[in-house]
C-alpha positions as CSV (number, residue, x, y, z in Angstrom):
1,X,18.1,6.1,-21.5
2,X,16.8,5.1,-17.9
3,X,15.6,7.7,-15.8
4,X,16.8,8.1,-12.5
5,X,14.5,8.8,-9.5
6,X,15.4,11.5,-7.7
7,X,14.4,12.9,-4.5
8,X,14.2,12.3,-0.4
9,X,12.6,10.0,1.7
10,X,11.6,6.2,1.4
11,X,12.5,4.2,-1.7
12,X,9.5,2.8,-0.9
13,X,5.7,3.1,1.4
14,X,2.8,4.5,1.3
15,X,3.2,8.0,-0.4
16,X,5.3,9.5,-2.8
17,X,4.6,12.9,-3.7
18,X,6.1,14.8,-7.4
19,X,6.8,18.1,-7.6
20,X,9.6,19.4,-10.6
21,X,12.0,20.7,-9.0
22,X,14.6,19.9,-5.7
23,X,15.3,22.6,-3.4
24,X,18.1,25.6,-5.2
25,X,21.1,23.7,-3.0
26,X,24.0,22.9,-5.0
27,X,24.0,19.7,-3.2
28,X,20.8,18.4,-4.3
29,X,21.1,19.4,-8.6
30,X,22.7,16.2,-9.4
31,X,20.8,14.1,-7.2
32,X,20.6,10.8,-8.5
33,X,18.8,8.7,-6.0
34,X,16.2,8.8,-3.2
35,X,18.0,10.0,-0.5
36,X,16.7,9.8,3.1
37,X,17.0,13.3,5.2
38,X,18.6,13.5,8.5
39,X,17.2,15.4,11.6
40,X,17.7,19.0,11.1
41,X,18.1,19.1,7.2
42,X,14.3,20.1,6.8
43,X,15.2,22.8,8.8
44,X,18.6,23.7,6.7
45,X,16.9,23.6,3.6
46,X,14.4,26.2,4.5
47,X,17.1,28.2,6.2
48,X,19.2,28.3,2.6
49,X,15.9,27.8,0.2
50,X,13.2,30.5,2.1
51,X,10.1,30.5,2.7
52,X,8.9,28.7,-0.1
53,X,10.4,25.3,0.6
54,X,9.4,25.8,4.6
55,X,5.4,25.7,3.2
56,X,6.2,22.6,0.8
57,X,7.2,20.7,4.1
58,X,4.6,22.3,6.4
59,X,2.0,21.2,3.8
60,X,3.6,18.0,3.5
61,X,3.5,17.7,7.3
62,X,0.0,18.5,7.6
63,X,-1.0,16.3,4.7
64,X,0.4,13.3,6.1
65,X,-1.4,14.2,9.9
66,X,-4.8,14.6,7.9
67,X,-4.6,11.7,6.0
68,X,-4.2,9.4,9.7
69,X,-4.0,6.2,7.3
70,X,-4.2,3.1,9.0
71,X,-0.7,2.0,7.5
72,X,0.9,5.1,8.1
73,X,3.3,5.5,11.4
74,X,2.1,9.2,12.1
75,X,0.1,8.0,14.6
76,X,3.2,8.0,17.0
77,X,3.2,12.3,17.0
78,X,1.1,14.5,18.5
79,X,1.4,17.6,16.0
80,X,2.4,17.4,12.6
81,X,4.8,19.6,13.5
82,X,7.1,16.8,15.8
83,X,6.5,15.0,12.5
84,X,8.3,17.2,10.4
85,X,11.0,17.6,12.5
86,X,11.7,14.1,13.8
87,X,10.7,11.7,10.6
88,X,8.9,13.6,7.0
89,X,10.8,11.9,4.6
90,X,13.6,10.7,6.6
91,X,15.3,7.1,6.4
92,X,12.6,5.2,8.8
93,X,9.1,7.5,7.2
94,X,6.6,6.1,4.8
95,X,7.0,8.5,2.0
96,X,9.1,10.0,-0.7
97,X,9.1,13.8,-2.0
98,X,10.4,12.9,-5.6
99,X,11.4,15.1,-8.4
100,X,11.8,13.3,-11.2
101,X,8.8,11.9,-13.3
102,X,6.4,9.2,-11.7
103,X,7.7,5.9,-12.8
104,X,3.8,4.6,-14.0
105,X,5.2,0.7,-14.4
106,X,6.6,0.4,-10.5
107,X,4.8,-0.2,-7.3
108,X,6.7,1.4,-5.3
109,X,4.3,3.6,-3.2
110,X,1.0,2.7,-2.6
111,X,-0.6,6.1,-4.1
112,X,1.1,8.6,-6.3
113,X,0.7,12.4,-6.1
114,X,1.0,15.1,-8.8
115,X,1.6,18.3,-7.0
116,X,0.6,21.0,-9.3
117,X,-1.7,20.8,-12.3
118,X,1.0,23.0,-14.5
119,X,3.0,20.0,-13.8
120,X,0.7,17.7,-14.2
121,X,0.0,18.5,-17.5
122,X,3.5,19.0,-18.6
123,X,4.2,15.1,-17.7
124,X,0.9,14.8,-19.7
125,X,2.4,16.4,-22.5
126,X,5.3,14.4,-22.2
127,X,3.9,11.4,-22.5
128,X,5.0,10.4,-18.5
129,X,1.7,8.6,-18.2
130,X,-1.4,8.7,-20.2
131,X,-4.7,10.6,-20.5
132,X,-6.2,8.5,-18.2
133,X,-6.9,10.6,-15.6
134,X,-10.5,11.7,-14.7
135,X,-10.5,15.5,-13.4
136,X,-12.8,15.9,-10.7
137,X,-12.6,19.7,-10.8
138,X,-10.1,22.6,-12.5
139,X,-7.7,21.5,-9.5
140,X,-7.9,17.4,-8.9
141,X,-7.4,14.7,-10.6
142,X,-7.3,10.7,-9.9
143,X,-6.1,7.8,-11.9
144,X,-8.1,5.3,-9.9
145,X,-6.0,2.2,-11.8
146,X,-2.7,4.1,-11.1
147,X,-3.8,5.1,-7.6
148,X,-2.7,8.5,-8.9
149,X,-4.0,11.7,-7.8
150,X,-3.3,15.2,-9.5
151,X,-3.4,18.1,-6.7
152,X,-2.4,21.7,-6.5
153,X,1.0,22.9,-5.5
154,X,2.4,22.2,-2.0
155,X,1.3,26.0,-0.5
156,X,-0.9,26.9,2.1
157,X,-2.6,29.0,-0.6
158,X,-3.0,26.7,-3.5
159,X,-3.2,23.2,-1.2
160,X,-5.4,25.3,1.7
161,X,-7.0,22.7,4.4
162,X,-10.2,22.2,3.2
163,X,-8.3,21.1,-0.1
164,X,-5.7,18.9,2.0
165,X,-8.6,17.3,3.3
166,X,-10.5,16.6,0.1
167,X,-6.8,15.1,-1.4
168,X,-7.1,12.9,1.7
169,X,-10.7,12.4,0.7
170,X,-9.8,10.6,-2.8
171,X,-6.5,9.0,-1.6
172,X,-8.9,7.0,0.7
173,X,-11.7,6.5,-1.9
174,X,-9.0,4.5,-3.2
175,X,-8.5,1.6,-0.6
């Protein structure tokens, strides 16, 4: 049975970030492809999905600011904030927030993000990808052949800045 990927953004670039589950919006449970945002639906989702979803994208947001990679098109905003609102994971952006299981065999992004170890090692346990990864602490992991990096959860508390910065850290270690 082929699995689908599921999730918004690019369906391809530079980034694609997994977490396990898609916002609780009847129109996003049987998702069955990438699908690009449109301006404002960042905003509707946290509106209908609280505050929860609102730090996934902040996070998200900041992450992509932080990380200023030289292939990356962030460099066109001022604040992460104008990013969020005018291209995260919309049609013409560089990266994907996916929930369905990292597809190991396809190139599609350039690096690969596990957000959450819980998740992490319940693709592990599944047999998603291999043991393979090295953990460079109880929080991150990278899968330097994989260009895959295990990080805590999308939240200002779990994913603070100093730990945004050291995820942008080992996704650079990798170029």
């Amino acid at each position: 049975m082929k699995i689908l990927t599921q999730g918004f953004g690019a369906d391809t670039g530079l980034i694609a970030v997994y977490i396990e589950r898609p916002p609780p919006m009847s129109e996003y449970y049987n998702l069955n492809k990438i699908q690009a945002l449109i301006g404002g639906e960042i905003n509707a989702i946290n509106m209908a999905s609280g505050n929860g979803w609102r730090k996934v994208f902040n996070v998200y947001a900041k992450f992509i600011a932080q990380l200023n990679h030289r292939d990356h098109n962030f460099t066109k905003y001022d604040v992460w904030q104008k990013y969020r609102d005018n291209c995260l994971l919309q049609q013409h952006s560089q990266e994907a927030l996916l929930f369905s299981p990292p597809k190991i065999g396809e190139k599609l992004y350039k690096y690969q993000v596990v957000a959450g170890r819980t998740y992490a090692k319940k693709l592990l346990r599944d047999h998603i990808f291999t043991n393979t990864l090295e953990w460079l602490d109880d929080e991150f992991a990278v899968d330097r052949t994989l260009n895959l990096v295990v990080c805590p959860y999308f939240d200002y508390r779990q994913l603070s800045n100093i730990k945004i910065s050291k995820l942008c850290g080992i996704l650079h270690s990798l170029d």
